[in-house]
C-alpha positions as CSV (number, residue, x, y, z in Angstrom):
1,X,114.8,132.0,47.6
2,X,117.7,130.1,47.5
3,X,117.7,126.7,47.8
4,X,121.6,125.9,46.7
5,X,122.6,125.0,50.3
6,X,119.7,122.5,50.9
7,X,120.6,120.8,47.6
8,X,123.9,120.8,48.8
9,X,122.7,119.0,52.0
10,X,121.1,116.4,50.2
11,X,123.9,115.4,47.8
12,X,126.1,114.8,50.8
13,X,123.7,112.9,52.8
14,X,123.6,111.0,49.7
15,X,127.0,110.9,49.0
16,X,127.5,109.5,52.5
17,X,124.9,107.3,52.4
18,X,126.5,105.7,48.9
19,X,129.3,105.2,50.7
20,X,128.2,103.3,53.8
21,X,126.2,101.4,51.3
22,X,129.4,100.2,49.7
23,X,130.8,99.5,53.0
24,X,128.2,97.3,54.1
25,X,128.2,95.8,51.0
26,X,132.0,94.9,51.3
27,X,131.5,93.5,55.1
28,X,129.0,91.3,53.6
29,X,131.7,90.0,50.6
30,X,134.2,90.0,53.6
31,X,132.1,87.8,55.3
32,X,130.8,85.4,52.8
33,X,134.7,85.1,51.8
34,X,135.2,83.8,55.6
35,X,132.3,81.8,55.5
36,X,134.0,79.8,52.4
37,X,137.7,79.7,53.9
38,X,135.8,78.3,57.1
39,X,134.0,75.6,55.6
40,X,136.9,75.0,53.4
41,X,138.8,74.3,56.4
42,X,136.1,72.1,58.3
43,X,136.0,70.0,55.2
44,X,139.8,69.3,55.2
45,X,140.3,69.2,58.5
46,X,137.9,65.7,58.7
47,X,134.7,67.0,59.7
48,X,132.5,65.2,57.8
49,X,129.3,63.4,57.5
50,X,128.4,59.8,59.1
51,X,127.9,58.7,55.1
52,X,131.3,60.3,54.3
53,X,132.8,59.0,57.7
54,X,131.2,55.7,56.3
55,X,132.5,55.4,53.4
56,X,135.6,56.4,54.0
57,X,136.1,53.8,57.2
58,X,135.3,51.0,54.7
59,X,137.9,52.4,52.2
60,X,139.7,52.4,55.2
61,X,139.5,48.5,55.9
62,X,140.2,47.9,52.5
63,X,143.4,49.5,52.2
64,X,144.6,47.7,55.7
65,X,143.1,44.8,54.6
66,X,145.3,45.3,50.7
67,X,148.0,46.3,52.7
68,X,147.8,42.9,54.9
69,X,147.7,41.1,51.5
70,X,151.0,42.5,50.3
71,X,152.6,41.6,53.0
72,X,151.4,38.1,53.9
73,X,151.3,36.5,50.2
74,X,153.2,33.2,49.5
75,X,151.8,32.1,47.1
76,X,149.6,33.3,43.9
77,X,146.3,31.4,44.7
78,X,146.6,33.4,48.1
79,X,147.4,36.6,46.4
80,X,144.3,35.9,44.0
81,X,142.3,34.7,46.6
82,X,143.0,38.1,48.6
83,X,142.5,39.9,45.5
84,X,138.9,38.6,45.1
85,X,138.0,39.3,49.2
86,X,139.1,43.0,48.5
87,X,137.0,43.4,45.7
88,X,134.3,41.7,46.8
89,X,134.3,44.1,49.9
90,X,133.8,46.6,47.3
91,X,129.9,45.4,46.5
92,X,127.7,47.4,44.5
93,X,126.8,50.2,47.0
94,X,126.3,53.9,46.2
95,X,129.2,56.2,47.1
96,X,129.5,59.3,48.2
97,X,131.2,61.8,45.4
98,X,131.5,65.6,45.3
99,X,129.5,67.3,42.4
100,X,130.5,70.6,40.9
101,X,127.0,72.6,41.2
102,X,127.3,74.7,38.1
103,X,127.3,71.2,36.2
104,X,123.9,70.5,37.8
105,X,122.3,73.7,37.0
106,X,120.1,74.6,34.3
107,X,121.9,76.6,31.5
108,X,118.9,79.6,32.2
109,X,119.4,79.1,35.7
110,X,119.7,82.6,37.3
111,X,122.5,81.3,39.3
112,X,124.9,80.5,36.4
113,X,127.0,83.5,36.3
114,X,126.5,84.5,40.1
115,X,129.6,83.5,42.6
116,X,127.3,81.1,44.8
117,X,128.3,78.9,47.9
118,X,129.3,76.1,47.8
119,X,130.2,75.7,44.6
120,X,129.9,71.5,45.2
121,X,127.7,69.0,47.0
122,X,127.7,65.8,47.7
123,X,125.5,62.8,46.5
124,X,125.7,59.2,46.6
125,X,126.1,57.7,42.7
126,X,126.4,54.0,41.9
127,X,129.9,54.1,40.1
128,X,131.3,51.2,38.1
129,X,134.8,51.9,38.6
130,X,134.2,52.0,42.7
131,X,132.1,49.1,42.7
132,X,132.7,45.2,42.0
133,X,130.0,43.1,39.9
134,X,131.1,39.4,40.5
135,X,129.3,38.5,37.2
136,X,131.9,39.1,34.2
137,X,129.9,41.3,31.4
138,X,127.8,43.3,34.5
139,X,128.1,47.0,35.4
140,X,127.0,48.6,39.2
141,X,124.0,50.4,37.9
142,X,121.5,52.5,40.1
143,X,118.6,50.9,40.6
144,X,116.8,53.6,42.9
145,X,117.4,57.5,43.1
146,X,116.1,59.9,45.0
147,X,116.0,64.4,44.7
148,X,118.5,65.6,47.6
149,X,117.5,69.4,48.2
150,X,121.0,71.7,48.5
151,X,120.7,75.4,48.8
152,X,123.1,77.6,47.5
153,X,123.5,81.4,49.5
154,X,125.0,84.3,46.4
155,X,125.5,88.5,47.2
156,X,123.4,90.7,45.2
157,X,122.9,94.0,45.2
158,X,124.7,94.1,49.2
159,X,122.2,91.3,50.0
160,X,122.5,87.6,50.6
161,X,119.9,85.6,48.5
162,X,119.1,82.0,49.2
163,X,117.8,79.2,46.4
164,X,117.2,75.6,47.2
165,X,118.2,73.5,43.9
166,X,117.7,69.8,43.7
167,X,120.1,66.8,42.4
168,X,119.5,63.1,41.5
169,X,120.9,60.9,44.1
170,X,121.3,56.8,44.1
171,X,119.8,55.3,46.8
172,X,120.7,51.5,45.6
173,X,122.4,49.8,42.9
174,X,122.7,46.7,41.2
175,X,125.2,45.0,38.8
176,X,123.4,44.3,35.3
177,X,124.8,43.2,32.1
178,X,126.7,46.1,30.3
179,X,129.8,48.2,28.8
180,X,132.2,50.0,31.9
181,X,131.8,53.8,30.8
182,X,132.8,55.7,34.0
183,X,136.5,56.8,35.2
184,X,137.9,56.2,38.0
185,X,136.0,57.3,41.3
């Protein structure tokens, strides 16, 4: 018996199965490369979240409101004056801030050296430098957090994997006595 052409058979079944394999496995990379241009572009074209939408119509008002200032001043107690109203407007409120996810992982995490989407999130963080503490010698300091769930979608093996990871998020803040140690927002 001969059994040279069945083998034969086999290895290009095989051989064409390999390669549709690797075909579906670069649609898959195709598509997960589209996904992240997509929401790339949502995010820059202004589609965002009520908090983000929040946040940024009260940076917004403060800007108009600075810009107003400017403008109208004639003397210095009115330029102080305005100066005090914008950052009082400011208050000690969490904000909303974009967080690189690979800074959030564990170093053993079995996502570190995996290309993952997204590679950021957002949280709420009470930040001193975006906050105002009437009090001269007090710091905007969380005073409540919270775990936000995020999941993160990565390719392996031609396959799209999903993990859920948490990060601490502020829920309120408060100005206590302290040293500024944050940069700008």
């Amino acid at each position: 018996m001969n059994y040279l052409p069945f083998t034969k058979v086999t290895c290009h079944s095989c051989r064409v199965r390999n390669m549709i394999c690797m075909i579906l496995e670069a649609l898959i990379w195709i598509c997960l490369v589209v996904g992240l241009v997509l929401c790339w572009s949502q995010c820059h074209a202004g589609r965002t979240t009520e908090a983000t939408l929040e946040a940024n119509s009260s940076t917004s008002q403060a800007e108009t409101e600075l810009v107003k200032a400017e403008t109208n001043i004639s003397s210095p107690q009115e330029a102080i004056a305005q100066e005090l109203k914008n950052l009082r407007s400011l208050g000690c409120e969490p904000t909303v801030i974009s967080i690189k996810v690979l800074k959030e992982l564990r170093p053993k995490d079995e996502l570190v050296d995996k290309p993952y989407i997204p590679y950021k999130v957002t949280a709420r963080r009470c930040l001193q430098s975006c906050s105002f503490c009437e009090s001269k010698g007090h710091i905007c300091v969380s005073s409540m957090t919270a775990v936000k769930e995020f999941a993160l979608q990565y390719l392996e093996n031609g396959e799209n994997h999903t993990r859920w990871r948490e990060i601490k998020e502020d829920i309120a803040c408060e100005c206590r006595p302290g040293v500024p140690s944050d940069s700008l927002c």
